[in-house]
C-alpha positions as a printed Julia matrix, in Angstrom:
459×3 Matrix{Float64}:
  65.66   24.08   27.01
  64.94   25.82   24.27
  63.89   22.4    21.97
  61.29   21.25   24.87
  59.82   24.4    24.9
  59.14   24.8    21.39
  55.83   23.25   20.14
  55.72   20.75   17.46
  53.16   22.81   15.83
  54.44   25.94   16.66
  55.77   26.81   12.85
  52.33   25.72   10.79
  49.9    28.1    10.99
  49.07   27.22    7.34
  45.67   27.07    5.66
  42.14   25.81    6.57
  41.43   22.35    6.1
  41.43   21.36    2.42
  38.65   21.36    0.91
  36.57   24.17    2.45
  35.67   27.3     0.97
  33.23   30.38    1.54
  32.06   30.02   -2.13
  28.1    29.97   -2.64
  27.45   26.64   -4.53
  24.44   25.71   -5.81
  23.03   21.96   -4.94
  24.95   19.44   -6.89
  24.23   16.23   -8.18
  23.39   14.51   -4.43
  21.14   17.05   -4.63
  19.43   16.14   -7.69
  19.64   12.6    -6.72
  17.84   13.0    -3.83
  14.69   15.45   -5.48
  14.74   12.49   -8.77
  14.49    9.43   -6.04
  11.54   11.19   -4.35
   9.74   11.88   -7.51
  10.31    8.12   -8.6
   8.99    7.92   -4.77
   5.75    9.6    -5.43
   5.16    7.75   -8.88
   5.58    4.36   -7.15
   3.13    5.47   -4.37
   0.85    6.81   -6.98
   0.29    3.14   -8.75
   0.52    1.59   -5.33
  -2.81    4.14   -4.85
  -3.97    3.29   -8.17
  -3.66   -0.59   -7.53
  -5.3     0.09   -4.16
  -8.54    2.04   -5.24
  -8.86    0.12   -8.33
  -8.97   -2.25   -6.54
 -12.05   -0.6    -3.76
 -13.67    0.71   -6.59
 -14.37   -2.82   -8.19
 -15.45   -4.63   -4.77
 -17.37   -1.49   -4.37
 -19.19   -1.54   -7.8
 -19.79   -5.65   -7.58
 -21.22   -5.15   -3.91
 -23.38   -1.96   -5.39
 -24.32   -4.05   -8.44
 -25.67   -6.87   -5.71
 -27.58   -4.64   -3.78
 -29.56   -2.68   -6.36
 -29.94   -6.13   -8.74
 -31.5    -7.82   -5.4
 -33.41   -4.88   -4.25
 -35.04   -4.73   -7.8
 -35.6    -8.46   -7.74
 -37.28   -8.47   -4.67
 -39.67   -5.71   -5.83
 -41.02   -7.06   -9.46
 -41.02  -10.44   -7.22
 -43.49   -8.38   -4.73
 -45.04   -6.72   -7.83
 -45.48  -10.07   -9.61
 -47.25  -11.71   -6.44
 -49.85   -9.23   -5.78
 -50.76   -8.55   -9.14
 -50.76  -12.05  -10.83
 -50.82  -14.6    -7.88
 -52.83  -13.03   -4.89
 -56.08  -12.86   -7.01
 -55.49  -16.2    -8.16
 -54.3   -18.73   -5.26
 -57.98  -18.44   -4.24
 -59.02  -20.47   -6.67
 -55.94  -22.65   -7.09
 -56.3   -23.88   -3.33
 -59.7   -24.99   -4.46
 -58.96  -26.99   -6.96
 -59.44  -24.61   -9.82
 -57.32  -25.76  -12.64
 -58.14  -23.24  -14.98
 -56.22  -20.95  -12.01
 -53.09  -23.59  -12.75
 -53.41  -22.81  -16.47
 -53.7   -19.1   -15.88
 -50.68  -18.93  -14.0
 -48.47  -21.35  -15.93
 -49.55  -18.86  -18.88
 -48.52  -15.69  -17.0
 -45.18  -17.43  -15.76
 -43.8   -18.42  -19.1
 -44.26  -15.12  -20.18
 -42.4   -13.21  -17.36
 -39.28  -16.19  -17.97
 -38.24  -14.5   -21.53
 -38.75  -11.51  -19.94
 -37.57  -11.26  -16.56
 -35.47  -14.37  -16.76
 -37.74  -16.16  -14.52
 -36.37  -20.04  -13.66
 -38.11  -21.15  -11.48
 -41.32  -19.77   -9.19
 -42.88  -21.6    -5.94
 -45.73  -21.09   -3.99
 -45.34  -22.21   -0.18
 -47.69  -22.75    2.51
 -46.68  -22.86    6.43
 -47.16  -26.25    6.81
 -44.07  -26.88    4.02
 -46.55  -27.58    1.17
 -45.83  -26.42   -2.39
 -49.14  -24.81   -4.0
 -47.83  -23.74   -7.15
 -44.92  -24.38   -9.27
 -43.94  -23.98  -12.95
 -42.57  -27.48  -12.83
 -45.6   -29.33  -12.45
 -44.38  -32.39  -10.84
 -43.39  -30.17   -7.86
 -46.96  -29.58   -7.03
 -48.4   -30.87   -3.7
 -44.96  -32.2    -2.45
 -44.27  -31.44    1.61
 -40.42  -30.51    2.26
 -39.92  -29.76    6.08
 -40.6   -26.17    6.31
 -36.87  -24.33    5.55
 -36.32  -20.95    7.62
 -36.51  -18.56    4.55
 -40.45  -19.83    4.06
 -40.7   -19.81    7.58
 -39.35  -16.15    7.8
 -41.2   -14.7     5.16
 -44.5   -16.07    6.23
 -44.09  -15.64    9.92
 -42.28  -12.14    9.84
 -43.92  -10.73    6.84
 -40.57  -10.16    5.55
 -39.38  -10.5     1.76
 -35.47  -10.58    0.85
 -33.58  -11.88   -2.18
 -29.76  -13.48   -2.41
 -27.54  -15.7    -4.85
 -28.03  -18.6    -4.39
 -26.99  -22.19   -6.57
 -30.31  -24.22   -5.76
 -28.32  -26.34   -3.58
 -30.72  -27.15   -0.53
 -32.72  -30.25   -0.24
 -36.21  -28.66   -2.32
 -34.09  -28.01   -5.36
 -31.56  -30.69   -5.38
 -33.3   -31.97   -8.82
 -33.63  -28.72  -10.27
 -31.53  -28.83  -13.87
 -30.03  -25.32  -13.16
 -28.7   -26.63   -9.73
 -24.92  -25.77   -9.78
 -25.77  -22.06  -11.37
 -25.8   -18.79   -9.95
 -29.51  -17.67   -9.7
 -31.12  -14.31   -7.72
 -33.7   -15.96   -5.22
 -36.36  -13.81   -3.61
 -39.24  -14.67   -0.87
 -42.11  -12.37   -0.77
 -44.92  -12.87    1.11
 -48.62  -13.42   -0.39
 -51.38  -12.29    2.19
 -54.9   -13.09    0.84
 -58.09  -11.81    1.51
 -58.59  -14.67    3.68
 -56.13  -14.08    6.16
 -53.92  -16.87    5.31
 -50.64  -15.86    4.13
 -47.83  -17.68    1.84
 -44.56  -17.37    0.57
 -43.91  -16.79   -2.76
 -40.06  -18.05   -4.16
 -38.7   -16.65   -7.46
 -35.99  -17.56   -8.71
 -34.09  -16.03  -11.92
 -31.25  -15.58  -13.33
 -28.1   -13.31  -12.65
 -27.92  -11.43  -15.56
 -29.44   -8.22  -13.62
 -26.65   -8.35  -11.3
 -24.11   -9.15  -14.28
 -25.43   -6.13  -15.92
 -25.92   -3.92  -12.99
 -22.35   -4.41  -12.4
 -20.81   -4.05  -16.01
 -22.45   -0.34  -16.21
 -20.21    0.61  -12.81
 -17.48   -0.75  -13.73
 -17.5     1.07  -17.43
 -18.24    4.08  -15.1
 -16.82    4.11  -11.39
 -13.83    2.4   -11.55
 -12.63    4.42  -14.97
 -13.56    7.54  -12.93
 -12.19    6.94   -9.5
  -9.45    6.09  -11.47
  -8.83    9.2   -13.73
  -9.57   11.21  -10.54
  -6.6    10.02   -8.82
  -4.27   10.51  -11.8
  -5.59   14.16  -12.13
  -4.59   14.65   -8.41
  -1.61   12.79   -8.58
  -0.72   15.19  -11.92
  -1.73   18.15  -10.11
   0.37   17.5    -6.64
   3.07   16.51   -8.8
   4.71   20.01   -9.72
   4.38   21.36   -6.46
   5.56   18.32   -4.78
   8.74   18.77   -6.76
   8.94   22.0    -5.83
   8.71   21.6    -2.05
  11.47   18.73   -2.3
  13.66   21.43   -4.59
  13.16   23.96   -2.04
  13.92   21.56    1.01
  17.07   20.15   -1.36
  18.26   23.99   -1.58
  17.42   24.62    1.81
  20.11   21.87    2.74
  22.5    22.67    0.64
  22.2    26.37    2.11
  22.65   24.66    5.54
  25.59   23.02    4.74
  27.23   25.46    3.15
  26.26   27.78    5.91
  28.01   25.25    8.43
  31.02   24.85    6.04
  31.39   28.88    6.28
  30.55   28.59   10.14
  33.38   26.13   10.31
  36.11   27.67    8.12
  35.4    30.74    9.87
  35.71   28.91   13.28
  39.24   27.42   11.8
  40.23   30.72   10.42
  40.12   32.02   13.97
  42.04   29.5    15.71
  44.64   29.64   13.76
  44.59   33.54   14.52
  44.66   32.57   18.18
  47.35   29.85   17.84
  49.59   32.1    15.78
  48.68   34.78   18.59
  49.9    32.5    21.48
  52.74   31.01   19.42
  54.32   34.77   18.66
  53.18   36.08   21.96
  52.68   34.19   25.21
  54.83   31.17   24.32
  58.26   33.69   23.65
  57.41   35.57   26.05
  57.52   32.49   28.9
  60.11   31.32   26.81
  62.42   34.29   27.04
  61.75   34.26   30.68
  62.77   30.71   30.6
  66.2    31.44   28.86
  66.67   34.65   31.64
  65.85   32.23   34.49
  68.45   30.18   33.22
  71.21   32.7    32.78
  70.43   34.4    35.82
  70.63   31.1    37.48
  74.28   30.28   36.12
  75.31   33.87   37.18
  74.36   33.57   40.83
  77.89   34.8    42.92
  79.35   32.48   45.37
  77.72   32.22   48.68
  74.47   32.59   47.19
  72.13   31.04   49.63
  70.17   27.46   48.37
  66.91   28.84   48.7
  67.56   31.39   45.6
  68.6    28.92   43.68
  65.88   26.43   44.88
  63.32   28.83   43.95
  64.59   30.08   40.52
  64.58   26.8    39.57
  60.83   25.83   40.74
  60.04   29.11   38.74
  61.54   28.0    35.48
  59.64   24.27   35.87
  56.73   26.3    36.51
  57.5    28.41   33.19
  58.06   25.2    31.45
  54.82   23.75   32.86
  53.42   26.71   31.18
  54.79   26.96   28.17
  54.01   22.71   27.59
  50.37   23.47   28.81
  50.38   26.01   26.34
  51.64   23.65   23.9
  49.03   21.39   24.37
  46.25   24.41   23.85
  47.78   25.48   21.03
  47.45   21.73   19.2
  43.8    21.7    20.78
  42.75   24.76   19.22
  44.24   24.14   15.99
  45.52   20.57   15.45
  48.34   19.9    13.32
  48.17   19.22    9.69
  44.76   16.83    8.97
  45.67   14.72    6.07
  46.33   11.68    5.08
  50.38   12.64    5.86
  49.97   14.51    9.09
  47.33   12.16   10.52
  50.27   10.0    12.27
  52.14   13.23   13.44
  48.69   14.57   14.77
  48.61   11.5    16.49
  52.12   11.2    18.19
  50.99   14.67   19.41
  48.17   13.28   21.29
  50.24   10.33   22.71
  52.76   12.41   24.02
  49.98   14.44   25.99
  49.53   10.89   27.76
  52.95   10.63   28.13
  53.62   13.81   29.84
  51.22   12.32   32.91
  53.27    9.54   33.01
  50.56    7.29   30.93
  52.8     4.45   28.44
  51.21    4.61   25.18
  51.62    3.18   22.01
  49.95    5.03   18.95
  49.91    3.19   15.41
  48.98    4.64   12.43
  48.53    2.43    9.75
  46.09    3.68    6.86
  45.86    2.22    3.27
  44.13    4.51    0.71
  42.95    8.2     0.36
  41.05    9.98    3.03
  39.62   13.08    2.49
  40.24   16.01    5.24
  36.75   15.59    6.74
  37.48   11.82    7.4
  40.77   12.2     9.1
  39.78   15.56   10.78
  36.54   13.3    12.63
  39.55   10.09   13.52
  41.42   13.02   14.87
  38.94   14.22   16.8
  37.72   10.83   18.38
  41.16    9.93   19.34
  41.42   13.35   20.84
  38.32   13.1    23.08
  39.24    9.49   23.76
  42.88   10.82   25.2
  40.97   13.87   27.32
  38.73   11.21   28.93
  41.48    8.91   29.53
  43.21   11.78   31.62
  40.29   13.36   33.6
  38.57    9.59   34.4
  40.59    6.37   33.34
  43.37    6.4    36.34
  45.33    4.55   33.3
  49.1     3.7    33.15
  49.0     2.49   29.96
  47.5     3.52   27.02
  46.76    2.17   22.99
  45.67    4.68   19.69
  45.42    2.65   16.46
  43.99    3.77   13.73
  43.61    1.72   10.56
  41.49    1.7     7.31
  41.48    0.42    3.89
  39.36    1.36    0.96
  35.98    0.77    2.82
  36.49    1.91    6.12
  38.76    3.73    8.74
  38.55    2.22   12.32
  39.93    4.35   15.22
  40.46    2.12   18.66
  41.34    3.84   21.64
  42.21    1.8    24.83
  43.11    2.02   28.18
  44.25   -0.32   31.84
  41.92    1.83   33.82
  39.06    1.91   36.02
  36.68    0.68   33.3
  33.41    2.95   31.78
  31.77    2.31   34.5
  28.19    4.72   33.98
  29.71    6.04   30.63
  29.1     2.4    28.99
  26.27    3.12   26.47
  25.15    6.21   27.91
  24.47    9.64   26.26
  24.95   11.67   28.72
  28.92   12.29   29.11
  29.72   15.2    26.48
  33.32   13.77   25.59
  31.31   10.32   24.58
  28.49   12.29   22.81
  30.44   14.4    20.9
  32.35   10.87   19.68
  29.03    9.82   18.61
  27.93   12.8    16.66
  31.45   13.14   14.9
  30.71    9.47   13.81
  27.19    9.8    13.21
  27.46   12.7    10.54
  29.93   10.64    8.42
  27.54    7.37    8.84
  29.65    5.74   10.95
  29.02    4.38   14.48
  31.05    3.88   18.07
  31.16    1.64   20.29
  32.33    1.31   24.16
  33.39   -1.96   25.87
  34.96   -2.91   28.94
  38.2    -4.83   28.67
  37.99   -8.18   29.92
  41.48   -7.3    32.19
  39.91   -3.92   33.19
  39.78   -0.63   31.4
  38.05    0.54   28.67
  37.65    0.14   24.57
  36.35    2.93   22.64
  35.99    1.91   19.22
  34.73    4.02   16.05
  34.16    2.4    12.35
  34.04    5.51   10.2
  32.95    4.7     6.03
  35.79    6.07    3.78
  33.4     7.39    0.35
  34.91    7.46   -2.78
């Protein structure tokens, strides 16, 4: 009697899981890892940002370069046709030809100096007045919307443009980027033309090499200065936040030594106390029993013995708190006898198990502490919910990872398949989940249920 009523565990009440201590440590070198793979972070950001605006800043500066190159096209085009062609197309529309001469004079001038190409003079009926290439003169083109446009709506604009369209499909520049511009000519008449201008690029070529020497080299050295500047207190904030974790965790490592520290108090507390105590009353049941006199009457005897089953009831119920609160030895050598413990809770409900324990390579005391703990709220569910007879606890690993597969005959998962809301199945997960490793819950294809959890074994 005295053998089944002594727990397995009932002798260790040694120290605290290996490798846990109340020691302040400052943050180590996954620490440092983590603030020097933000910084590199933050640098690649930074020239993603610098590729980014560079990029902005030269589309910007090319389409600012258009507009202002246009804008001041279109107004020395608007400049150049009231001051040198509205007095003039008077007389040119009447056959003047010193008016041709005076123009053609005026013209050549403005093409050294405003890299003039080519300049047209249109009517509304499609009819070119004036042009510096003479043969153009007099020749009817069907009347083109810009003309049409500028004449009708009084309204001048100026584009690129590569002389491509039907008027200018001799032109020798054809094929070359030019600035065109329509303006419209309103004599003292009444009648009102078009004037076209075309010229070269080099305003827009120019326009845009001044940005560029001074945007993008700004926008540029502005984002570097802010990148410089966020830089030291950005790795600050990720030191502080890297401490601040560390602090946690040693914080939780002290919370859970402490937590360790007093179950073994309370195991060594039941062990000396409660457990003699119903023990001793076990071993006086007993002798009391085997003294009875003769003639006793059966129901004495019949009830000291359903007192000592319920005193061993007890004392095995307080067995199995005892390896609950504080489980037998954790490592990599008392893993398997931590495990027969658990089976031979199922066993004691009449639940046939089999428990292997078959594990190749190291495992630290966190590692086999969380595969104890799985198992463990594997068995307690099989118990309260399965309805099992027959049970399976294997738990295997190599060098890369430790698999724990609990199974059971019984009535399947049924809601608890892929939910979160049983506690014995969430606390699985979380045991798993702060190691990086993952569970998963099947039902057997014969009925029952599969629990199984990969945990990663780090080196």
């Amino acid at each position: 009697m005295a053998d089944r009523e002594r727990p397995v565990n009932a002798d260790r009440v040694g120290p605290a899981t290996p490798g846990r201590d109340d020691t302040l440590t400052a943050p180590g070198p996954e620490g440092s890892r983590t603030v020097r793979h933000a910084v590199i972070a933050m640098i690649l950001i930074g020239l993603g940002a610098f590729t980014v605006v560079g990029a902005a800043t030269v589309f910007a500066a090319e389409s600012i370069a258009k507009r202002t190159a246009l804008h001041e096209a279109a107004r020395s085009a608007q400049l150049m046709g009231n001051v040198i062609f509205k007095p003039v197309m008077p007389r040119l529309i009447h056959g003047d030809r010193g008016a041709q001469a005076q123009l053609d004079a005026a013209v050549e001038a403005r093409e050294s100096e405003a890299g003039i190409v080519r300049v047209k003079v249109w009517n509304r009926q499609g009819q070119v007045l004036y042009s510096n290439e003479p043969q153009a003169i007099g020749m009817s083109f069907p009347l083109n919307d810009d003309v049409r446009r500028t004449i009708d709506k009084h309204a001048g604009w100026a584009d690129l443009t590569d002389l491509s369209d039907e008027e200018n499909i001799t032109e020798p520049h054809g094929g070359t980027r030019l600035v065109e511009v329509y303006v419209p000519l309103d004599l003292d008449s009444g009648e009102r033309l078009a004037l076209e201008v075309y010229s070269t690029d080099e305003r827009v070529a120019t326009a845009r090499e001044e940005l560029m020497r001074t945007l993008v080299p700004f926008s540029i050295l502005a984002l570097l200065l802010l990148l410089v500047a966020q830089l030291p207190v950005s790795v600050q904030l990720l030191r502080r936040v890297s401490q601040a974790d560390a602090e946690r965790s040693r914080l939780l490592r002290k919370a859970l030594t402490a937590s360790e520290r007093e179950r073994r108090a309370i195991a060594r507390d039941l062990h000396d106390g409660v457990v003699q105590d119903l023990a001793g009353a076990g071993y006086a049941l007993a002798a009391v029993r085997s003294d009875l006199p003769a003639g006793t009457p059966a129901a004495t005897g019949g009830m000291l013995d359903r007192i000592s089953e319920v005193l061993r009831g007890a004392v095995g119920s307080l067995r199995t708190l005892m390896v609950d609160i504080y489980p037998p030895d954790l490592t990599e050598d008392g893993l398997p006898q931590a495990v027969e413990l658990l089976a031979e809770r199922l066993r004691r409900e009449g639940i046939t198990v089999s428990p292997t324990v078959d594990v190749r390579g190291a495992l630290g005391p966190d590692l086999a502490a969380a595969a104890y703990r799985c198992a463990r709220e594997c068995v307690t569910n099989i118990l309260k919910h399965s309805d099992a007879g027959r049970a399976w606890i294997d738990v295997t690993g190599g060098q890369d990872h430790l698999l724990v597969v609990v199974t059971d005959d019984g009535k399947g998962p049924g809601s608890a398949l892929g939910s979160t809301g049983h506690l014995g199945l969430q606390l699985i997960r979380d045991t798993a989940g702060e190691l990086g490793g993952e569970v998963t819950i099947t039902e057997r294809a014969d009925g029952g249920t599969e629990v199984r959890t990969v945990l990663p074994v780090r080196t």
